[in-house]
N, C-alpha and C positions, 0 to 999 in steps of 0.2 A: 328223239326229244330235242329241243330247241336250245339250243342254250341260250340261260340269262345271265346275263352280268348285275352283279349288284354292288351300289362304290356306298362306303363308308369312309365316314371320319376319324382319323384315330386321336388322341389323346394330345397330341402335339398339331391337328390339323392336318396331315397330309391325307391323304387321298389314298383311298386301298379300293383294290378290284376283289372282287369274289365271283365266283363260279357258281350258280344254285346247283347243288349237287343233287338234295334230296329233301322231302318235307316227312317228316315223320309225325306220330301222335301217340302224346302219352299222357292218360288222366285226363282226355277229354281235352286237351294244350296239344296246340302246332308247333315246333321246333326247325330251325331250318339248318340244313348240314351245308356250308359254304363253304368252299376249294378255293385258294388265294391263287390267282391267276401271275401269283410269281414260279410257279415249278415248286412252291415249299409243299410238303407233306403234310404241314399239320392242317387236320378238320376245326373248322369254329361253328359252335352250335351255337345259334342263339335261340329264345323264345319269339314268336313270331303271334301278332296281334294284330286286330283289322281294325282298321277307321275308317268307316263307307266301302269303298272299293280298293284302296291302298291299304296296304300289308306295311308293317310298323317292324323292325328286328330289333330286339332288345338285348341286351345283355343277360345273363342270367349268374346274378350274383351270391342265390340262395344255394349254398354247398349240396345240402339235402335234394334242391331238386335237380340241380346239375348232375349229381352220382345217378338219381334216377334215371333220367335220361340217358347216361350215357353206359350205362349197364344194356337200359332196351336195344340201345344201339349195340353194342358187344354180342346180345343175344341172337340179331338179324344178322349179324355177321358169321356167328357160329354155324345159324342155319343155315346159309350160303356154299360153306365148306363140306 
């Protein structure tokens, strides 16, 4: 697999790297799993949306579909092990 890098903006303007880790689907919704290219552990999912041919990563501020999500993700995990 290739890696992609993907640079977001945070909150304050700086500039953040992500790794595409992985694209999952839940309820018919793309999600994307993104690995901070600083060595930090934590996973960031956001919901992923398409405009023509470019892919849009959203935040995912709705609780309910966040838990959703990241349950599906716990369960691909389980099955892993």
């Amino acid at each position: 697999m290739v890696e992609q890098i993907i640079e977001t903006i945070d909150e304050n303007g700086n500039v953040i790297k992500f790794e595409l880790y992985d694209i999952v689907e839940v309820d018919k919704q793309e999600y994307a799993l993104l690995l901070p290219t600083d060595e930090s552990e934590e996973v960031l999912v956001m919901r992923l949306s398409q405009d023509g041919e470019d892919y849009i990563f959203e935040s995912i501020d709705d609780d309910a579909e966040f838990n959703k999500v990241a349950e599906y993700i716990e369960s691909l995990e389980e099955e892993e092990e």
